[in-house]
VOBA-1610 file (N, C-alpha, C; in pm, whole numbers, padded with zeros to 5 digits, always signed):
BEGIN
Unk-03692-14207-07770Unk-03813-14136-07804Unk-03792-13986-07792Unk-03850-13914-07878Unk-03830-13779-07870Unk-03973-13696-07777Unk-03898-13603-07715Unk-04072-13560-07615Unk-04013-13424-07662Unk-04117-13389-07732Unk-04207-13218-07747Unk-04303-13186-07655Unk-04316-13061-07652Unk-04463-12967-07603Unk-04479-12887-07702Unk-04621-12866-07750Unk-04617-12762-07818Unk-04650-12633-07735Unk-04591-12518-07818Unk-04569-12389-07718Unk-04702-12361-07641Unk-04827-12387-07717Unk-04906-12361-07623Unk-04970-12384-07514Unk-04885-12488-07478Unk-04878-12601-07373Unk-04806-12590-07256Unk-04683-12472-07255Unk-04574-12409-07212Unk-04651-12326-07099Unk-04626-12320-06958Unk-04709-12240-06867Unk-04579-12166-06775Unk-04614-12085-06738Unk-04469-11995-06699Unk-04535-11912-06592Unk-04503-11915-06417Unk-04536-11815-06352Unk-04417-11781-06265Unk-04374-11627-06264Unk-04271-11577-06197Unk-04311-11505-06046Unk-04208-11504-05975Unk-04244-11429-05870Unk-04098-11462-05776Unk-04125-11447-05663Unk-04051-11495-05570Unk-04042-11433-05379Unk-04036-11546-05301Unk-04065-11479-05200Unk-03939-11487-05114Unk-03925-11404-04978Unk-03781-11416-04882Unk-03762-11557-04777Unk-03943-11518-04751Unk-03930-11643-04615Unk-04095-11704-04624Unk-04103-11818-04552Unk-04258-11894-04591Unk-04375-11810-04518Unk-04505-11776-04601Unk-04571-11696-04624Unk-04544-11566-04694Unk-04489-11520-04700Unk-04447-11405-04791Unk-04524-11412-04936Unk-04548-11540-05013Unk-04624-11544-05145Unk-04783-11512-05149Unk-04821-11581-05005Unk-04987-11501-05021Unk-05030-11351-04988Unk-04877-11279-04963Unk-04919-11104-04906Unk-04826-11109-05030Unk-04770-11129-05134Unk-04722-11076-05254Unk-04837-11099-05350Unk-04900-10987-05415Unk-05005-10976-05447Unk-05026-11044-05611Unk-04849-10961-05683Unk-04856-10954-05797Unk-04839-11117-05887Unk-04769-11206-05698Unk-04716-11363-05756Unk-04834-11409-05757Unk-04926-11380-05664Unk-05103-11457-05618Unk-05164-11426-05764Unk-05141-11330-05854Unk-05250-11302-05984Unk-05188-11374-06057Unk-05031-11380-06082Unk-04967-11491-06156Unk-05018-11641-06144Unk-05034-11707-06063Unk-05051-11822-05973Unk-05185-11857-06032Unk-05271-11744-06017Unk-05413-11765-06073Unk-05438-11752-06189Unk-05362-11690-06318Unk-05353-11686-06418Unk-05310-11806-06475Unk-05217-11856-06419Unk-05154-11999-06426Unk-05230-12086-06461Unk-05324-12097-06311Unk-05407-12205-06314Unk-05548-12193-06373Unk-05561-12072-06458Unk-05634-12056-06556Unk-05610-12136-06679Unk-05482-12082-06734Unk-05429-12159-06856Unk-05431-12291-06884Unk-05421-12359-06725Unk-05410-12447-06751Unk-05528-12554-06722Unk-05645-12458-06701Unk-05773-12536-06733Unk-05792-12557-06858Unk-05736-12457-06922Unk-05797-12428-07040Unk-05736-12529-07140Unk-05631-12528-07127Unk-05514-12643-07173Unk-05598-12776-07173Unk-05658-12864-07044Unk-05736-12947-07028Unk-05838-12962-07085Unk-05911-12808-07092Unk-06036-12837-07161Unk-06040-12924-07306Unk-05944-12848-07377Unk-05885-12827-07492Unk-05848-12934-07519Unk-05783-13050-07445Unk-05760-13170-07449Unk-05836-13257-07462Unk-05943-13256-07342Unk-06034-13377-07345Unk-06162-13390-07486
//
């Protein structure tokens, strides 16, 4: 069987931290993170 996504389906968040906690005082990965999980309501909505 062949498995596609179509691109708009594709969710991508970058960042990266040194040691555990470090991602919730990195500000710029926390707006990523939430942007993320924006898209991908929206993705759902869009689905059902």
């Amino acid at each position: 069987d062949e498995f596609s996504i179509e691109k708009n389906k594709i969710f991508i968040a970058t960042g990266y931290a040194h040691k555990i906690g470090d991602a919730k005082n990195n500000l710029p990965l926390v707006e990523e993170a939430r942007k993320l999980g924006r898209q991908m309501v929206e993705s759902l909505k869009e689905g059902s």
